[in-house]
C-alpha positions in Angstrom: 59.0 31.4 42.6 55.5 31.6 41.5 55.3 35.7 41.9 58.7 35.5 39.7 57.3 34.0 36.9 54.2 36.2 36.8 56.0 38.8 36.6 58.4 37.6 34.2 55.3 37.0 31.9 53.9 40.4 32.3 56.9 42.1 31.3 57.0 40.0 28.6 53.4 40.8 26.9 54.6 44.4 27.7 57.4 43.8 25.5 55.4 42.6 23.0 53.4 45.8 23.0 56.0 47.7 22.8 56.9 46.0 19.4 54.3 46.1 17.9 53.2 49.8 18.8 57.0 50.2 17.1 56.1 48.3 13.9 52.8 49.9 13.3 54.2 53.5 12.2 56.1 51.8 9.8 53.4 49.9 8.2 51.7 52.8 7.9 54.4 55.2 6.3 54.6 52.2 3.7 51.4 53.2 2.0 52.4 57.0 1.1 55.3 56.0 -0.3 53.8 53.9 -2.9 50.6 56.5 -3.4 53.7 58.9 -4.2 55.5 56.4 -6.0 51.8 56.0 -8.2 51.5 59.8 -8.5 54.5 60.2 -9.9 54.3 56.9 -12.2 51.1 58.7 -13.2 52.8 62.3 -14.2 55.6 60.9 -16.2 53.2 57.9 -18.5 49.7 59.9 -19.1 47.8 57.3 -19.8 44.9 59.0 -21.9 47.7 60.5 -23.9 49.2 57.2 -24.6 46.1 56.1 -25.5 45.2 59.0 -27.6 48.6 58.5 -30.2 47.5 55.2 -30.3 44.3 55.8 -31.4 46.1 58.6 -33.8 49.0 56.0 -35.4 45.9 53.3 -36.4 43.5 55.4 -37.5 46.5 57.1 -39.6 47.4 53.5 -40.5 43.9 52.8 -41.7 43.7 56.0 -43.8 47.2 56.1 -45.6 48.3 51.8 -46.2 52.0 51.8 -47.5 52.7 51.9 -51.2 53.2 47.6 -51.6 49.6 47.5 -49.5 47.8 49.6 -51.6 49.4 47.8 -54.8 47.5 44.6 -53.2 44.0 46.4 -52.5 44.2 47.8 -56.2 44.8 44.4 -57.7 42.5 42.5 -55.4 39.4 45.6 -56.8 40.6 44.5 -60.2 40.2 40.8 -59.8 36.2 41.8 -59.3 34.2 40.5 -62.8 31.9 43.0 -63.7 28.2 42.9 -63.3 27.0 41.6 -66.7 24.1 44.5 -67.9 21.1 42.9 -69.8 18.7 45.0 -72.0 15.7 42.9 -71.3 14.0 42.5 -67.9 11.8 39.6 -66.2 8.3 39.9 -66.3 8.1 42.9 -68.9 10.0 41.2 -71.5 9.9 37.7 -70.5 8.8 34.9 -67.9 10.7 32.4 -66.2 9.4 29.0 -66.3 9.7 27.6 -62.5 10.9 25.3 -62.4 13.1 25.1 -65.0 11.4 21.6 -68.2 12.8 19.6 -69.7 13.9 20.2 -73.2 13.5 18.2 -76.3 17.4 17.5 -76.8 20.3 17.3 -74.3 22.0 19.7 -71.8 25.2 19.8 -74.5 23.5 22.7 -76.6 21.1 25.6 -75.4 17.6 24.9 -77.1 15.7 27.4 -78.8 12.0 26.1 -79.4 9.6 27.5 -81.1 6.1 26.5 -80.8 4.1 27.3 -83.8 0.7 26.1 -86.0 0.7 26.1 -89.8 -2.2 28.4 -90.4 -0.9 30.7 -87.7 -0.4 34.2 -90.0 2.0 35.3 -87.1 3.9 32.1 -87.5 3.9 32.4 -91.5 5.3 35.7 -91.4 7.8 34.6 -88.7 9.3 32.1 -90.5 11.1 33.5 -92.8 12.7 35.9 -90.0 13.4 32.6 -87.8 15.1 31.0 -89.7 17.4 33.6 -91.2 17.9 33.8 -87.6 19.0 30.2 -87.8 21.8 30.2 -90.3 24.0 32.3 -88.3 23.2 30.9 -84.5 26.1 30.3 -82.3 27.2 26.7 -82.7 26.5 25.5 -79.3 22.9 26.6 -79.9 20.2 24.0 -80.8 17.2 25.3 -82.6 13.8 23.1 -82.9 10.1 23.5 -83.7 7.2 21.8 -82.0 3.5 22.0 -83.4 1.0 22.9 -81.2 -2.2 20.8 -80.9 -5.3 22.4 -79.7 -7.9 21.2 -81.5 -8.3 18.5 -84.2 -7.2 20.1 -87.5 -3.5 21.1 -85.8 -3.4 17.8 -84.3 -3.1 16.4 -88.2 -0.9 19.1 -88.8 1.7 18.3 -86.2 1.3 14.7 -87.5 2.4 16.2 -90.9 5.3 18.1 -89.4 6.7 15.2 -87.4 6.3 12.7 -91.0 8.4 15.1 -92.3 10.9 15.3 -89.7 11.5 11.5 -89.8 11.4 11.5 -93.7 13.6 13.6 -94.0 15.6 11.8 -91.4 16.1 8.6 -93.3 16.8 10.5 -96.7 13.8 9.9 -98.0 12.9 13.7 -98.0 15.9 15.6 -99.2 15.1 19.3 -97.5 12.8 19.2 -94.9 12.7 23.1 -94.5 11.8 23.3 -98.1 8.8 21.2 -97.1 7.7 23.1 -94.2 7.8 26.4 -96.6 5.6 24.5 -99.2 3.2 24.5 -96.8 2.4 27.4 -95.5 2.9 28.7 -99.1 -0.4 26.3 -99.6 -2.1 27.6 -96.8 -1.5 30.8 -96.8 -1.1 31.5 -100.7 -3.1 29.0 -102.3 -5.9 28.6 -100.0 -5.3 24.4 -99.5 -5.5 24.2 -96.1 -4.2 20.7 -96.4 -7.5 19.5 -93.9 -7.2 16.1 -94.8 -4.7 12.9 -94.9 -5.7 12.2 -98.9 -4.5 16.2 -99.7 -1.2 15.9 -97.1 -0.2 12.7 -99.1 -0.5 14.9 -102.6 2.0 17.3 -100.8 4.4 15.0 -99.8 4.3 13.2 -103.5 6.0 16.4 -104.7 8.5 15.7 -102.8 9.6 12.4 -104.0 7.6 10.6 -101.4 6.0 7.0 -102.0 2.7 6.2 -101.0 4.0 2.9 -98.8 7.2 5.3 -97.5 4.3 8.1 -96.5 1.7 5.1 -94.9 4.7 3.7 -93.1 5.8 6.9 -91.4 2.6 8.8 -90.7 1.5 5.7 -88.6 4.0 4.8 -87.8 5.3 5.0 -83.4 7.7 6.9 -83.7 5.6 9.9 -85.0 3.4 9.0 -82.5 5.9 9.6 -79.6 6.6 12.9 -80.9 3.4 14.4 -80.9 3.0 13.1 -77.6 6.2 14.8 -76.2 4.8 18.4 -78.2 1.5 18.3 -76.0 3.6 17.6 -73.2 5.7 20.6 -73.7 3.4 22.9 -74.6 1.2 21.8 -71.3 4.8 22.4 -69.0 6.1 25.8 -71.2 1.8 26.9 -71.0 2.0 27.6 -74.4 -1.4 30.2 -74.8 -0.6 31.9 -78.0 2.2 31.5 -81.6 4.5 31.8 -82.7 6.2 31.5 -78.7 9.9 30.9 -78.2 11.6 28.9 -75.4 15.0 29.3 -73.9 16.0 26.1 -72.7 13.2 25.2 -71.1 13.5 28.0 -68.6 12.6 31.0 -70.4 9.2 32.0 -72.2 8.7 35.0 -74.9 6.8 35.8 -77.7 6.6 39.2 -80.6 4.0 40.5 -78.3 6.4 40.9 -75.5 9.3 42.0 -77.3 7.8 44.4 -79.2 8.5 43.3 -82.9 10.3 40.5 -84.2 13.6 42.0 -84.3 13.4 42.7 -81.3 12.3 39.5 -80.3 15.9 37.9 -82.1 17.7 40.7 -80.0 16.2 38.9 -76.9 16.8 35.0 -78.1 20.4 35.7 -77.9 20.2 37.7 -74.6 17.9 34.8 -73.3 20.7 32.5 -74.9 23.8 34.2 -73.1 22.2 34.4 -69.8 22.3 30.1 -70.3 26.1 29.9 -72.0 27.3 31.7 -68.7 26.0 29.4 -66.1 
């Protein structure tokens, strides 16, 4: 019974064998079917052809968009503001102030200053020039003058010019250009260089002045304030040289730069336009 079932088991592995010596051809025919089945997959797609229209329909996309896409590029290329040319150039024509001081009035206007000295012959002959300049500035424009005080005689100038200014603030003065014009016409025309308080007072009695309205002002703290804020200025602008003009505390130029002083009105409203279109 024993010898039986050896045998029985024998034959049975060599069954086995059998089986699987049967399978294994099949398995193996399996693999060149699908290498042909790939070949032929191959022939018919052509990859690197496929790849190469491809490659030709975007590139040809690219290059030639539709009529309604190229109506979009074209207005979006229109839509661009164009790059605003100016005549004038930084450091040749004029010098930015960094950083940008304060000004005498408010951010509502753009401030044109320009620092000046009574006995200045540039300045005299400027005047006439500025302010025609002045009666036909653009309305959001403010224009101002500030005295310069480097030494003792402009310092009682700029005390003249600010008495003036408030004078002609509270009505007493009617025209407080006309008054500025009388004196360098004195200076400059009739040799009184106005160096003391007695010969100022004589100046402003021609204009209808008192002698208790002129004490009151030209002592008075308001004056005082305002010739302190001038030597601050012209300390933060570093006012060297007159007449100088300042752009809203941000730009610095003078005749010398500019060339003449036509010129030099040419660049205030260049200087002026470069603030309006902040």
């Amino acid at each position: 019974m024993k010898q039986l079932s050896v045998v029985s088991i024998v034959l049975l592995f060599l069954a086995a064998c059998g089986q699987e010596e049967q399978a294994t051809p099949a398995i193996e025919e399996q693999p060149a079917v699908e290498a042909e089945a790939v070949e032929t997959i191959t022939e018919e797609v052509a990859p690197d052809e496929v790849v190469e229209e491809v490659l030709e329909v975007v590139e040809e996309s690219a290059a030639e968009p539709e009529a309604g896409e190229q109506s979009i590029l074209l207005a979006q290329a229109d839509t661009k503001p164009a790059q605003q040319q100016w005549k004038y150039t930084e450091g040749e024509h004029f010098v930015r102030l960094v950083p940008t001081q304060p000004t005498l009035g408010g951010a509502d206007k753009v401030e044109v200053a320009e620092f000046f000295y009574y006995q200045c012959p540039h300045c005299f002959t400027f005047e006439p020039i500025i302010k025609s300049w002045v009666e036909n500035k653009p309305a959001d424009v403010r224009f101002v003058q500030i005295p310069v005080m480097w030494n003792q005689m402009l310092v009682l100038h700029g005390r003249m010019f600010y008495t003036n200014e408030v004078l002609a603030r509270n009505g007493i003065i009617k025209d407080a250009a006309a008054f500025n014009t009388a004196v360098y016409q004195e200076i400059h025309r009739r040799n009184n260089r106005l160096l003391s308080e007695a010969a100022i007072q004589k100046l402003f009695e021609r204009f209808g002045v008192s002698a208790a309205d002129f004490d009151a002002t030209w002592n008075s703290f308001e004056v005082d304030q305002k010739m302190r804020v001038a030597s601050d200025l012209t300390r933060r602008y570093s006012i060297a040289s007159t007449p100088t003009i300042v752009v809203n505390g941000k730009y610095r130029t003078s005749g010398a730069e500019a060339g003449t002083y036509q010129k030099l009105l040419e660049l205030i409203d260049e200087l002026v336009a470069r603030e309006s279109i902040r």
